[in-house]
N, CA, C, O and CB atoms as a CASP TS submission, in Angstrom:
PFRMAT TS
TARGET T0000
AUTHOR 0000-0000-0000
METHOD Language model
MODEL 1
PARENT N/A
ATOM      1  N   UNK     1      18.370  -0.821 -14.595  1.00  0.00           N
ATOM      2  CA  UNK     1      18.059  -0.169 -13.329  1.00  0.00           C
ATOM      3  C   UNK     1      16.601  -0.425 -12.938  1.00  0.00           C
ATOM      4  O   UNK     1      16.292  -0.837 -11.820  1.00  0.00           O
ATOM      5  CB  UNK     1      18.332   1.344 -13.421  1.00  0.00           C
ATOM      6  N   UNK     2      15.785  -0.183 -13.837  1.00  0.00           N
ATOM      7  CA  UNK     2      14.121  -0.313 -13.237  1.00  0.00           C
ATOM      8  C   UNK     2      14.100  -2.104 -13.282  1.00  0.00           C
ATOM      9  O   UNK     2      13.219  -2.732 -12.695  1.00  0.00           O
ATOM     10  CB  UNK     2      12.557   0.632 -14.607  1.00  0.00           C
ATOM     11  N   UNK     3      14.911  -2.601 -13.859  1.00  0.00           N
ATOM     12  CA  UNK     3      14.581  -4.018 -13.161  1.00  0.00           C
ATOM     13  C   UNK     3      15.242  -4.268 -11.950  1.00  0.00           C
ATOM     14  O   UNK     3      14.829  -5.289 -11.401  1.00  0.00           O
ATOM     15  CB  UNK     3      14.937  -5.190 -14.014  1.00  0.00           C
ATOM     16  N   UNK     4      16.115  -3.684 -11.362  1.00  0.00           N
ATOM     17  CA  UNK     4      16.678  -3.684 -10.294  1.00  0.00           C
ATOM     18  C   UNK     4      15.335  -3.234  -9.345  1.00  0.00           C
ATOM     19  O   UNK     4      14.709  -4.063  -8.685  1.00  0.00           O
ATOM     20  CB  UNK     4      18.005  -2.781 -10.349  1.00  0.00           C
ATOM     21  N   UNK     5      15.015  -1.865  -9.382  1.00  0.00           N
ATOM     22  CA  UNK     5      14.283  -1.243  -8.503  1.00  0.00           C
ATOM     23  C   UNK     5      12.572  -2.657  -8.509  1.00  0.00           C
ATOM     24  O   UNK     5      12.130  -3.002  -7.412  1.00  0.00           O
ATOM     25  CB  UNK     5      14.069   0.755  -9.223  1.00  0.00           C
ATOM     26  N   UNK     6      12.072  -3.089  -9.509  1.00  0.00           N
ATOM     27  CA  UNK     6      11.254  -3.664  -9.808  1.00  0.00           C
ATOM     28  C   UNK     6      11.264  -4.981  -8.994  1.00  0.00           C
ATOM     29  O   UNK     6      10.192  -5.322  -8.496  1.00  0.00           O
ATOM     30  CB  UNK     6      11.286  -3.665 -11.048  1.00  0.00           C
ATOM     31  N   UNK     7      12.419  -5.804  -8.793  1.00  0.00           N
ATOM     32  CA  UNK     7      13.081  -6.707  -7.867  1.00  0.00           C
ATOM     33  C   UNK     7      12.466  -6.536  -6.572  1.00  0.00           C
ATOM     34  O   UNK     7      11.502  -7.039  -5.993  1.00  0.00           O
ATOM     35  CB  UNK     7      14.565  -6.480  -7.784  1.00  0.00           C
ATOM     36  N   UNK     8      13.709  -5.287  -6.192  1.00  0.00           N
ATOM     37  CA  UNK     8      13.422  -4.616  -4.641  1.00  0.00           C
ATOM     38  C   UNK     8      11.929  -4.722  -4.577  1.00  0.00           C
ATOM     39  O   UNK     8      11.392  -5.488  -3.778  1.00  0.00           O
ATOM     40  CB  UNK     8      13.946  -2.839  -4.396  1.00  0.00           C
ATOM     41  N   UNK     9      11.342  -4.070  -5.293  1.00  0.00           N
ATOM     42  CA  UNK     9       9.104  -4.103  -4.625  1.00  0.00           C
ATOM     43  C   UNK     9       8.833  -5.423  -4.920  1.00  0.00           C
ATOM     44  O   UNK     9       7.885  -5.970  -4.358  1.00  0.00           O
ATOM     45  CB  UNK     9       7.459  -2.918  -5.801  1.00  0.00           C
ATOM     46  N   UNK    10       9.322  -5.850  -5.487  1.00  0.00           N
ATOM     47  CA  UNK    10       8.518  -7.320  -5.357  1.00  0.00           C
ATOM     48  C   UNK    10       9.173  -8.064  -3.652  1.00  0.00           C
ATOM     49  O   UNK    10       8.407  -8.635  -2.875  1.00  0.00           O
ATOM     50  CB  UNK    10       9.114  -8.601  -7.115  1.00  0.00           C
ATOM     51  N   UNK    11      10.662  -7.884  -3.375  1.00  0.00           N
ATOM     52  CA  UNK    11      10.336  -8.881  -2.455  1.00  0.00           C
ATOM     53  C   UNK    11       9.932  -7.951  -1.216  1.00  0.00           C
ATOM     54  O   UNK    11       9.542  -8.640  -0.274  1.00  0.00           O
ATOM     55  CB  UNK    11      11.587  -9.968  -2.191  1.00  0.00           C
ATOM     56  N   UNK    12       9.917  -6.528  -0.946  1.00  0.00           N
ATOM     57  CA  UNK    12       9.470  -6.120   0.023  1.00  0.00           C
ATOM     58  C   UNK    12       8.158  -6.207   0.288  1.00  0.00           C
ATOM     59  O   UNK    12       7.753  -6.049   1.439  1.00  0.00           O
ATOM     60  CB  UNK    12       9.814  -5.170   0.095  1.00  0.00           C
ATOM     61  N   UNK    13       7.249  -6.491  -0.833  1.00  0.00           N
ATOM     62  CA  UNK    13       5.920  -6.609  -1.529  1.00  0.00           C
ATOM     63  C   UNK    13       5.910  -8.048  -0.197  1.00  0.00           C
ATOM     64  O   UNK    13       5.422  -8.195   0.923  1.00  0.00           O
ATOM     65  CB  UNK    13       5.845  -6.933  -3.757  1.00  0.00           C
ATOM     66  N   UNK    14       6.505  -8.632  -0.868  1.00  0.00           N
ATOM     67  CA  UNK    14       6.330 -10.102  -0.771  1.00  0.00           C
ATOM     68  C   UNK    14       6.331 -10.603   1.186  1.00  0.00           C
ATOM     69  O   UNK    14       5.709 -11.383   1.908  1.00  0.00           O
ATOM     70  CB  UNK    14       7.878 -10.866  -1.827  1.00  0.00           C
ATOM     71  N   UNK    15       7.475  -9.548   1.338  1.00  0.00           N
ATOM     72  CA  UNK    15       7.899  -9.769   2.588  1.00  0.00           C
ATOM     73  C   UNK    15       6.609  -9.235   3.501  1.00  0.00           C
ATOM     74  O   UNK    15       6.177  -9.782   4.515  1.00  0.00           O
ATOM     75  CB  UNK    15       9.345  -9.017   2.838  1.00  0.00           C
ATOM     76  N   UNK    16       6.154  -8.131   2.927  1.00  0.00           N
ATOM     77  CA  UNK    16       5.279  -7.286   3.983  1.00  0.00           C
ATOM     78  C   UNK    16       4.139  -8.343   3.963  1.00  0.00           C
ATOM     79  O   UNK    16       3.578  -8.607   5.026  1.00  0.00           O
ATOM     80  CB  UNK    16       4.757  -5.521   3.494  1.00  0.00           C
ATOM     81  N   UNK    17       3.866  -8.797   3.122  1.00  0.00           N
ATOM     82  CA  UNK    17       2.484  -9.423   3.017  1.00  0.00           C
ATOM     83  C   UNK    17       2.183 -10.834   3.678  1.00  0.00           C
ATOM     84  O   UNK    17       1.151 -11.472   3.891  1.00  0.00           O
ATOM     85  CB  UNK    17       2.188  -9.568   1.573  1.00  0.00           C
ATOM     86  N   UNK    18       4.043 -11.120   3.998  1.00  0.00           N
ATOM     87  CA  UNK    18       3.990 -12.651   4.610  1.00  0.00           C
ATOM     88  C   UNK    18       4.064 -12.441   6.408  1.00  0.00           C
ATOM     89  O   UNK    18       3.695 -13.173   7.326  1.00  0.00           O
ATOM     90  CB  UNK    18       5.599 -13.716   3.925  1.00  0.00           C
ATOM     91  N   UNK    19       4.709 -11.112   6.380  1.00  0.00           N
ATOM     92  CA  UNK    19       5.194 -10.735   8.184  1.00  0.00           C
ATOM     93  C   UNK    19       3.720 -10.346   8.478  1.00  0.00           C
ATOM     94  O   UNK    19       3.093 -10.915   9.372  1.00  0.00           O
ATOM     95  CB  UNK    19       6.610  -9.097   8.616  1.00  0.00           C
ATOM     96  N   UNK    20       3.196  -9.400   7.736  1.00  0.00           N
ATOM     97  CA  UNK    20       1.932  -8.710   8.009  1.00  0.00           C
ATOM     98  C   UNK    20       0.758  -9.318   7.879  1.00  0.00           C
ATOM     99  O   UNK    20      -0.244  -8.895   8.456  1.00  0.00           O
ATOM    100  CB  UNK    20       1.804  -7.706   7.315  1.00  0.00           C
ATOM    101  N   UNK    21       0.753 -10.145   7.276  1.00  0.00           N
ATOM    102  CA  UNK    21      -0.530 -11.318   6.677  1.00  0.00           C
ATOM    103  C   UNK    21      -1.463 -10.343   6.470  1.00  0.00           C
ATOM    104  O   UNK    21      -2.490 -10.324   7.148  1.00  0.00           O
ATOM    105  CB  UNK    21      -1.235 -12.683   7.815  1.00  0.00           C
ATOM    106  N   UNK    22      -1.141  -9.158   5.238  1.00  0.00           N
ATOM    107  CA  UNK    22      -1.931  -8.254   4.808  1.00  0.00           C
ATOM    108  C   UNK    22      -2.916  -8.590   3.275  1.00  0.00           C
ATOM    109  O   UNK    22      -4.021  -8.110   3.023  1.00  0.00           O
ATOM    110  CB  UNK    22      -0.955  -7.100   4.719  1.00  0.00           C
ATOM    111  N   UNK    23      -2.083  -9.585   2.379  1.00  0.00           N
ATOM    112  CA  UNK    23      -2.613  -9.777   1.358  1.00  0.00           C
ATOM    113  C   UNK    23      -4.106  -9.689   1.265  1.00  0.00           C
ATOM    114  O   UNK    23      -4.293  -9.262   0.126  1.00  0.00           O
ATOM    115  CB  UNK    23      -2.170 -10.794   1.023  1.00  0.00           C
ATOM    116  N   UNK    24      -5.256  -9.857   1.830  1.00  0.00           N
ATOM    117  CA  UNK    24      -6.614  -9.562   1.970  1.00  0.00           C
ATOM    118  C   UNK    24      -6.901  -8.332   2.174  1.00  0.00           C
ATOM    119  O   UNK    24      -7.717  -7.872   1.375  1.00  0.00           O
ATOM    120  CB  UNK    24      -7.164 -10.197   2.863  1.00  0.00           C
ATOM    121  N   UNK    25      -6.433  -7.486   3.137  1.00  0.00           N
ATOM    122  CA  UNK    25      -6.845  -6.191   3.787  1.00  0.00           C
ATOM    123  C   UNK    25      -6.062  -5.281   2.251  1.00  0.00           C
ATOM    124  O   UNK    25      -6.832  -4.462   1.751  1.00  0.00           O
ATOM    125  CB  UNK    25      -6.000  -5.875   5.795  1.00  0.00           C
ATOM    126  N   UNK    26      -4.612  -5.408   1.533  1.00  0.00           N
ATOM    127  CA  UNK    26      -4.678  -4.777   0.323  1.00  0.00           C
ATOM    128  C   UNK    26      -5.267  -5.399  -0.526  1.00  0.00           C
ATOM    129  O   UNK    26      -5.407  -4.561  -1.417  1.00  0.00           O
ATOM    130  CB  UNK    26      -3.646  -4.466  -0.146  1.00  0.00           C
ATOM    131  N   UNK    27      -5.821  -6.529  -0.944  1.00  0.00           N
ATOM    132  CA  UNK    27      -6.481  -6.795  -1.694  1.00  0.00           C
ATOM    133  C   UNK    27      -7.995  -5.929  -1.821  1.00  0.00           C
ATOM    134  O   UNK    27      -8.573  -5.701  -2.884  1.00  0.00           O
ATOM    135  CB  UNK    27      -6.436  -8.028  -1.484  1.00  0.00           C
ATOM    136  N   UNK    28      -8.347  -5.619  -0.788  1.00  0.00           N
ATOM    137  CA  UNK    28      -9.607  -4.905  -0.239  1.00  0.00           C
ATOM    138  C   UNK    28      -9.897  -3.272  -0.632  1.00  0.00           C
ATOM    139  O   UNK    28     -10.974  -2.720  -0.857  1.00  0.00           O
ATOM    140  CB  UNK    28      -9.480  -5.002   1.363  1.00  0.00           C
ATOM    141  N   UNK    29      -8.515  -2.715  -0.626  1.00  0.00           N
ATOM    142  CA  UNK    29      -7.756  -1.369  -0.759  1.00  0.00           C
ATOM    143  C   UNK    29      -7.990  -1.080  -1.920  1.00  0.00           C
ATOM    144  O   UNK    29      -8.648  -0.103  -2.276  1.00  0.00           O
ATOM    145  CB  UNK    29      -6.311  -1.291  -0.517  1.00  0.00           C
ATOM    146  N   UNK    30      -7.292  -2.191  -2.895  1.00  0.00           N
ATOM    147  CA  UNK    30      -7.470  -1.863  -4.478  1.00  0.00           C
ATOM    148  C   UNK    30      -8.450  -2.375  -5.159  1.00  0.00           C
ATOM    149  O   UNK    30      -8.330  -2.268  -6.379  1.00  0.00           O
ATOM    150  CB  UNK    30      -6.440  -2.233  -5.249  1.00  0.00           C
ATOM    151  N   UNK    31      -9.703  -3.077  -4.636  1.00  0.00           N
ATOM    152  CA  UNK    31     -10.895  -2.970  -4.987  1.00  0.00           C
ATOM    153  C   UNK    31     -11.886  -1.968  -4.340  1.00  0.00           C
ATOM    154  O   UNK    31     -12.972  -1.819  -4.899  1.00  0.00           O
ATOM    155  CB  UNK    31     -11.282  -4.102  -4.902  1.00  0.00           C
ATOM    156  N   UNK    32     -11.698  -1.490  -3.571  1.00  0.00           N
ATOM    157  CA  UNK    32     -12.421   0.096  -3.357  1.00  0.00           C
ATOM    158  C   UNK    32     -11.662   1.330  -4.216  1.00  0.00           C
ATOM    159  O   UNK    32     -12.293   2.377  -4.363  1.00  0.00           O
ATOM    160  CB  UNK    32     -12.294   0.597  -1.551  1.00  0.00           C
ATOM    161  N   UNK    33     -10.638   1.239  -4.646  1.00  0.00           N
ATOM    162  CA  UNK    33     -10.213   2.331  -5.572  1.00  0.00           C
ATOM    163  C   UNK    33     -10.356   1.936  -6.648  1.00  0.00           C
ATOM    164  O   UNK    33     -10.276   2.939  -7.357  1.00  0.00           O
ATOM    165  CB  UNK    33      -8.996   2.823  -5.510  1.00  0.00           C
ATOM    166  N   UNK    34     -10.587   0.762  -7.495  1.00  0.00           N
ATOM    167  CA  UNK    34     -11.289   0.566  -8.308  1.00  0.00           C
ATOM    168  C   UNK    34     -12.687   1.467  -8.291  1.00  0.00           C
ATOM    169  O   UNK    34     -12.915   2.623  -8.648  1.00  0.00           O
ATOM    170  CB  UNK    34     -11.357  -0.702  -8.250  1.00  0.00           C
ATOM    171  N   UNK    35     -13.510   0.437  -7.724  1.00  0.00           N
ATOM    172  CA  UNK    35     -15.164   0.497  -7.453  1.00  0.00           C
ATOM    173  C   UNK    35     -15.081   2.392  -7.317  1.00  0.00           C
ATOM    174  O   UNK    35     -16.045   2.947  -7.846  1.00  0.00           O
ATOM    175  CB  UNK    35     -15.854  -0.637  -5.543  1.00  0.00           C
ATOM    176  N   UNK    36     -14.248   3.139  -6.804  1.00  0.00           N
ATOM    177  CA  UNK    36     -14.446   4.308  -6.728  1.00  0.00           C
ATOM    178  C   UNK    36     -14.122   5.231  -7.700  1.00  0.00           C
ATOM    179  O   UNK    36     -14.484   6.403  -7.596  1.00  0.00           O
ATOM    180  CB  UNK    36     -14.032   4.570  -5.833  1.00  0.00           C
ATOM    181  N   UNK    37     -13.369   4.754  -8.790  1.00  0.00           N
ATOM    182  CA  UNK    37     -12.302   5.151  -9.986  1.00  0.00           C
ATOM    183  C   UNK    37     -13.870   4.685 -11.452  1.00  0.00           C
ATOM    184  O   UNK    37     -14.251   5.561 -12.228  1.00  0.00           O
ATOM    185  CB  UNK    37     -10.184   3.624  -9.946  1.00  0.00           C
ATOM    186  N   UNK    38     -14.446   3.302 -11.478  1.00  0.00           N
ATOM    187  CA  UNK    38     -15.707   3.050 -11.572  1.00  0.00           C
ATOM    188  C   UNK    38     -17.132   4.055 -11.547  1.00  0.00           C
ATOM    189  O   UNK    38     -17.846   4.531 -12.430  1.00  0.00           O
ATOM    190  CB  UNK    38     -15.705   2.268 -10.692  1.00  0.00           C
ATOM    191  N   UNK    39     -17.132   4.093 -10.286  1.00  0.00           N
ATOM    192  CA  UNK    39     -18.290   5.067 -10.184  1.00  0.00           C
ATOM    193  C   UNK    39     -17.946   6.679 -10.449  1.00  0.00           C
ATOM    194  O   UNK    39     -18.679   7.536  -9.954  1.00  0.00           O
ATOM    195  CB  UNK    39     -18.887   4.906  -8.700  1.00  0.00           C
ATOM    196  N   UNK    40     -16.841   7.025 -11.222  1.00  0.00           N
ATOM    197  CA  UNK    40     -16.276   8.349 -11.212  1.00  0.00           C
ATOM    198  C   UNK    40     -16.010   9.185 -10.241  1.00  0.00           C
ATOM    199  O   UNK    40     -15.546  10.309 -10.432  1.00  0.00           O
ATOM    200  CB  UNK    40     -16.844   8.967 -11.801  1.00  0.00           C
ATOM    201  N   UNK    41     -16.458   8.392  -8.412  1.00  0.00           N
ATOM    202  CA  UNK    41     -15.972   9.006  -7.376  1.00  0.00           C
ATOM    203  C   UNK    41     -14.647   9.778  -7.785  1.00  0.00           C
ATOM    204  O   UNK    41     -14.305   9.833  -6.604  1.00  0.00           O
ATOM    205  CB  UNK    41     -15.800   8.021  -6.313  1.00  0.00           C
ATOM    206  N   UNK    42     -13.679  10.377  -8.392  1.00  0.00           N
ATOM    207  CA  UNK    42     -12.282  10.558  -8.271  1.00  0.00           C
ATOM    208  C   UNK    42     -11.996  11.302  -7.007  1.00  0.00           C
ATOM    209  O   UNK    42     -10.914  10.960  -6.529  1.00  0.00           O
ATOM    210  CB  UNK    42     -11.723  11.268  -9.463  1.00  0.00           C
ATOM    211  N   UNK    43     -12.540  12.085  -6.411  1.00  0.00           N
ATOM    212  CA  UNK    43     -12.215  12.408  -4.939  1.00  0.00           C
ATOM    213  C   UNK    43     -12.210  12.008  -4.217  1.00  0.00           C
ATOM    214  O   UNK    43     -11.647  12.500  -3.240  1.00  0.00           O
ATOM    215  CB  UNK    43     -12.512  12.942  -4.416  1.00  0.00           C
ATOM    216  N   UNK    44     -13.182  10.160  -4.141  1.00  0.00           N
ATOM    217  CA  UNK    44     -12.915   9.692  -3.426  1.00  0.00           C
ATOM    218  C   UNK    44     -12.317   8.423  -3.896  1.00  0.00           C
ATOM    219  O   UNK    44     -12.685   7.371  -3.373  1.00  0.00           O
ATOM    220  CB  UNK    44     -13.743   9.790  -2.732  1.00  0.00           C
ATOM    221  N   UNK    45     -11.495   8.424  -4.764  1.00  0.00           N
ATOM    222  CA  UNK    45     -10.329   7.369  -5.392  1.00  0.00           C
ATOM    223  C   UNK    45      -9.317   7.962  -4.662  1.00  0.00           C
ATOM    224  O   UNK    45      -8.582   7.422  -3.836  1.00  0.00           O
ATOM    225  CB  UNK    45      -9.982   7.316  -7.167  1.00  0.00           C
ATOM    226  N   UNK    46      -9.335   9.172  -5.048  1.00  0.00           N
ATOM    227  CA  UNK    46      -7.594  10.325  -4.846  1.00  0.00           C
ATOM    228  C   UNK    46      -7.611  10.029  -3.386  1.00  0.00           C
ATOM    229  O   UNK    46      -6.585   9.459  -3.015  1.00  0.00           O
ATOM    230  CB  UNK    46      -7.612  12.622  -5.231  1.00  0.00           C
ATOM    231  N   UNK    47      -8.329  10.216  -2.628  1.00  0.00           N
ATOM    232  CA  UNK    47      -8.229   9.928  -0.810  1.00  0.00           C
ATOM    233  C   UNK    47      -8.114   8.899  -0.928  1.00  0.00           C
ATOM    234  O   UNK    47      -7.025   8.587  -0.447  1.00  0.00           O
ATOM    235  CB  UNK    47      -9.343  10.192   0.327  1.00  0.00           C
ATOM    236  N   UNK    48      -8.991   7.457  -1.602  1.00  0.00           N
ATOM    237  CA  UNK    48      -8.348   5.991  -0.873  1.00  0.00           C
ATOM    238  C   UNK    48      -7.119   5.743  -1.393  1.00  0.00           C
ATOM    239  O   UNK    48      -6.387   5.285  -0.516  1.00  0.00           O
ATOM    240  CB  UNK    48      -9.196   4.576  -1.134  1.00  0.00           C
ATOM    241  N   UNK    49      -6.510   5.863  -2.580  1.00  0.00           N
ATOM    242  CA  UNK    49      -5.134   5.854  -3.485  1.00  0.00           C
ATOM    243  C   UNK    49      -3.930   6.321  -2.375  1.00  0.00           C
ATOM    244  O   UNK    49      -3.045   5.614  -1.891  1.00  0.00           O
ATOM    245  CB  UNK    49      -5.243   7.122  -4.980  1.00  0.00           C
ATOM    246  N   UNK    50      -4.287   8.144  -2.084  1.00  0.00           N
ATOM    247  CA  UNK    50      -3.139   8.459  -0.776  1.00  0.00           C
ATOM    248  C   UNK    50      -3.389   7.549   0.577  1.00  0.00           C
ATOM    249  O   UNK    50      -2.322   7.241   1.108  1.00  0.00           O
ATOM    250  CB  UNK    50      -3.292  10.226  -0.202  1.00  0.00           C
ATOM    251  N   UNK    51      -4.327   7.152   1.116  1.00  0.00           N
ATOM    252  CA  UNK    51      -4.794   6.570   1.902  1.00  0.00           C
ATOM    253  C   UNK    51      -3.780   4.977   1.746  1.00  0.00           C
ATOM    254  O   UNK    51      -2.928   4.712   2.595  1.00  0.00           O
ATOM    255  CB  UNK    51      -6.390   6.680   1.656  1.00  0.00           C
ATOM    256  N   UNK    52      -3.934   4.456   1.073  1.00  0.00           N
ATOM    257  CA  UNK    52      -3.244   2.959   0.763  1.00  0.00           C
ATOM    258  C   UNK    52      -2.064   3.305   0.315  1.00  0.00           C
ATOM    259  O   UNK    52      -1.283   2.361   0.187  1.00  0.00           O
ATOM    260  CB  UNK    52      -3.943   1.956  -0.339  1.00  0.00           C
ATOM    261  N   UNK    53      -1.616   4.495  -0.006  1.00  0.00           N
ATOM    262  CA  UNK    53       0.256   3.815  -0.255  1.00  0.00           C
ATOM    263  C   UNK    53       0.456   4.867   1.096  1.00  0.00           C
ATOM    264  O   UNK    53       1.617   5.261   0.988  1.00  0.00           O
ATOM    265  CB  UNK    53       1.594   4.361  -2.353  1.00  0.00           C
ATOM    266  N   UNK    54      -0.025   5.363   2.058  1.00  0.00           N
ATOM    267  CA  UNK    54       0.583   5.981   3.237  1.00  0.00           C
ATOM    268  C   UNK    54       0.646   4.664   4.031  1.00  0.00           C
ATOM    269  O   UNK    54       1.778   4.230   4.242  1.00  0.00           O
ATOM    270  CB  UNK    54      -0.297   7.282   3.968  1.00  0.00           C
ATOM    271  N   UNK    55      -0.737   3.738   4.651  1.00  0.00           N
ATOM    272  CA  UNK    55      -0.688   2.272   4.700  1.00  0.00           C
ATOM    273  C   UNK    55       0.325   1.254   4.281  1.00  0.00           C
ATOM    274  O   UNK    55       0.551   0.351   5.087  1.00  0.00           O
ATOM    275  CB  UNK    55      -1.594   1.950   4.118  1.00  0.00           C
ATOM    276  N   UNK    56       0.684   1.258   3.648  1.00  0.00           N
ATOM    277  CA  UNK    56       1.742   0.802   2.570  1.00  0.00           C
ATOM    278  C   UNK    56       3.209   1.027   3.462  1.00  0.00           C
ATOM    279  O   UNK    56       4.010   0.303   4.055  1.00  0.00           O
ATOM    280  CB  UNK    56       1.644   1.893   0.945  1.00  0.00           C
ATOM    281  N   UNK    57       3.061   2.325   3.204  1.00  0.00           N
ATOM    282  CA  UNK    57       4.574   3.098   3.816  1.00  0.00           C
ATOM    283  C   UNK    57       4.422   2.352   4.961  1.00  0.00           C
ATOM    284  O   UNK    57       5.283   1.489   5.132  1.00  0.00           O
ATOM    285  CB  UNK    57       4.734   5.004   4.133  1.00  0.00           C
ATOM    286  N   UNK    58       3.543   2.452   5.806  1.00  0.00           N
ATOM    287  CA  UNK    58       3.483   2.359   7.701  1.00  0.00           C
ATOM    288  C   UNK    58       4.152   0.972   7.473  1.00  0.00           C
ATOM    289  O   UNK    58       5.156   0.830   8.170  1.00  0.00           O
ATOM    290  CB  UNK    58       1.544   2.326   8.816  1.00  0.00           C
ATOM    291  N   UNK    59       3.751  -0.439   6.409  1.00  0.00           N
ATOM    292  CA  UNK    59       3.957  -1.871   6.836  1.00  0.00           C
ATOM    293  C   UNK    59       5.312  -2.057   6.575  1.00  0.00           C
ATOM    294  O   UNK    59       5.996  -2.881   7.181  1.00  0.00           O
ATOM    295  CB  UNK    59       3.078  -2.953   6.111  1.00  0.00           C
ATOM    296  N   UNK    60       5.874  -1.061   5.383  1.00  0.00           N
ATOM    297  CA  UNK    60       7.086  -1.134   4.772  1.00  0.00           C
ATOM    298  C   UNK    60       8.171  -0.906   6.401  1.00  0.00           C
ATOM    299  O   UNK    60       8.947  -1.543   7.114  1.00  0.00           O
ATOM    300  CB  UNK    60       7.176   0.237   3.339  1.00  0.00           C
ATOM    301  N   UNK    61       7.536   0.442   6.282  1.00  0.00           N
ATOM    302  CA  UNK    61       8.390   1.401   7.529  1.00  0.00           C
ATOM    303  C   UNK    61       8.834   0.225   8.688  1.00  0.00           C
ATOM    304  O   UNK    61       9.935  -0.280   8.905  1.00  0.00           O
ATOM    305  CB  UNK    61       7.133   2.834   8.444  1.00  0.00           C
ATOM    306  N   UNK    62       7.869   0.066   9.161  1.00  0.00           N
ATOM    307  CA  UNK    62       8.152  -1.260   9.918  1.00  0.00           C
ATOM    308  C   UNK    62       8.877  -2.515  10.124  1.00  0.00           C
ATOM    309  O   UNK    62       9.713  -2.909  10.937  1.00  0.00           O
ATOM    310  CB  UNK    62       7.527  -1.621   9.883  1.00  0.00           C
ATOM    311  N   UNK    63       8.157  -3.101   8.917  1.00  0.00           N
ATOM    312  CA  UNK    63       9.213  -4.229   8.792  1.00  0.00           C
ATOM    313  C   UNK    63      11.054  -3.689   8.378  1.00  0.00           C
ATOM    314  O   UNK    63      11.996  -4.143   9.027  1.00  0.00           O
ATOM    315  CB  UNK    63       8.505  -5.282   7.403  1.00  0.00           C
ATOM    316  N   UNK    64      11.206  -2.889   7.453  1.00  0.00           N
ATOM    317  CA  UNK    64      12.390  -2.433   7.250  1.00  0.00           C
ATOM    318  C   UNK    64      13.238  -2.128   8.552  1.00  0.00           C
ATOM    319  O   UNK    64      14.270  -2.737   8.835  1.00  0.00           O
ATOM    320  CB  UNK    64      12.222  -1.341   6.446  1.00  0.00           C
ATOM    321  N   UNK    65      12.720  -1.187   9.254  1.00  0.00           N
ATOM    322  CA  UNK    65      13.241  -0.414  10.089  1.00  0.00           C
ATOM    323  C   UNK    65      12.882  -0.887  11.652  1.00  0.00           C
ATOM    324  O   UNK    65      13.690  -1.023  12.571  1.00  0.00           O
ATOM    325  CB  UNK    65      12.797   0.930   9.701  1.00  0.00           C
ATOM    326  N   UNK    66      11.554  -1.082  11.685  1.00  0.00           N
ATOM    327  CA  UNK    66      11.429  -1.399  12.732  1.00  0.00           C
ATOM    328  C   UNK    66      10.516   0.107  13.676  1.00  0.00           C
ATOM    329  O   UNK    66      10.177   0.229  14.853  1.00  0.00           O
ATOM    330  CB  UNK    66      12.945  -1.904  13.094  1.00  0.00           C
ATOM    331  N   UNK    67      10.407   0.869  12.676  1.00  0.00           N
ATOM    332  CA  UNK    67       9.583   2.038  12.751  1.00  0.00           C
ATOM    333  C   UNK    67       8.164   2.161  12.839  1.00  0.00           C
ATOM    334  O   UNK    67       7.468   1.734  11.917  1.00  0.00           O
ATOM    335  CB  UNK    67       9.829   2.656  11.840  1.00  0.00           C
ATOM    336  N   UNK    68       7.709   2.643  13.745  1.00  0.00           N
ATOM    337  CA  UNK    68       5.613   2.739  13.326  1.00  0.00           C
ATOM    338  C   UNK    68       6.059   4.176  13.390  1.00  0.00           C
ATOM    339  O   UNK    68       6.749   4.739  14.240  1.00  0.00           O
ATOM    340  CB  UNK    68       3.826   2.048  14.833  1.00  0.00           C
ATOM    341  N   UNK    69       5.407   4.711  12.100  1.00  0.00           N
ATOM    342  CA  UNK    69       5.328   5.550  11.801  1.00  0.00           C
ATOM    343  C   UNK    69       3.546   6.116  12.260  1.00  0.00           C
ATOM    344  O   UNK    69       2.512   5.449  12.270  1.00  0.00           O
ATOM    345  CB  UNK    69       5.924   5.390  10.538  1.00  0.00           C
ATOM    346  N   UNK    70       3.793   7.743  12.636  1.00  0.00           N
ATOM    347  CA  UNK    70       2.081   8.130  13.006  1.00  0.00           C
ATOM    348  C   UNK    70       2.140   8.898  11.425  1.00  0.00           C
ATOM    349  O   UNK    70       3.151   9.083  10.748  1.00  0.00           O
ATOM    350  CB  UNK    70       1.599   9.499  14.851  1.00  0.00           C
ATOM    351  N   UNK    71       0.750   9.264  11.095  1.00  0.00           N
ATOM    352  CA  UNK    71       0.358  10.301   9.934  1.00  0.00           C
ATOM    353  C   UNK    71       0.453  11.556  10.742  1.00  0.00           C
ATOM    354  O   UNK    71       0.542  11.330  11.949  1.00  0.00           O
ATOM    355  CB  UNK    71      -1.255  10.090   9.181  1.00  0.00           C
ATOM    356  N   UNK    72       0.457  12.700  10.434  1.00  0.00           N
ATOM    357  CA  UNK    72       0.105  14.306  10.858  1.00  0.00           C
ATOM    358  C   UNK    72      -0.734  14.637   9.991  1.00  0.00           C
ATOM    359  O   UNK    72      -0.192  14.929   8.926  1.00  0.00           O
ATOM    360  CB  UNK    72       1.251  15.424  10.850  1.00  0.00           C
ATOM    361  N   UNK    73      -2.071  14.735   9.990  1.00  0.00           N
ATOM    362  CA  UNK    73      -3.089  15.320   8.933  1.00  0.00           C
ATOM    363  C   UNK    73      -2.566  16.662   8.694  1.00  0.00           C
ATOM    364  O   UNK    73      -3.135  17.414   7.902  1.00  0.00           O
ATOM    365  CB  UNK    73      -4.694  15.391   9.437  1.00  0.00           C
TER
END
């Protein structure tokens, strides 16, 4: 089963990053939550971390569905 599910993220992974030509802008994402995880920021890891898989969701949402999703703070 988790290689099943493991499959699925790779090609939606794959897909978002080729429709979206995002690979740089997340590449960017998870070197500031690094660098912030690093400097022991964790409050401001925990905000960029929710921050990039809500991002995440929006490119998924999209391409899947065809959805733009808004946030509600």
């Amino acid at each position: 089963m988790s290689e099943q599910i493991n499959s699925q993220v790779e090609r939606y992974r794959y897909e978002a990053n080729i429709i979206t030509d995002s690979v740089a802008e997340s590449t960017q994402w998870h070197l500031d939550i690094i660098d912030a995880i690093l400097d022991k920021g964790l409050k401001k890891a925990r905000k960029l971390l929710k921050d990039h898989i809500w991002w995440s969701f929006e490119k998924l949402t999209f391409i899947l569905y065809g959805i733009k999703m808004t946030k509600a703070d």
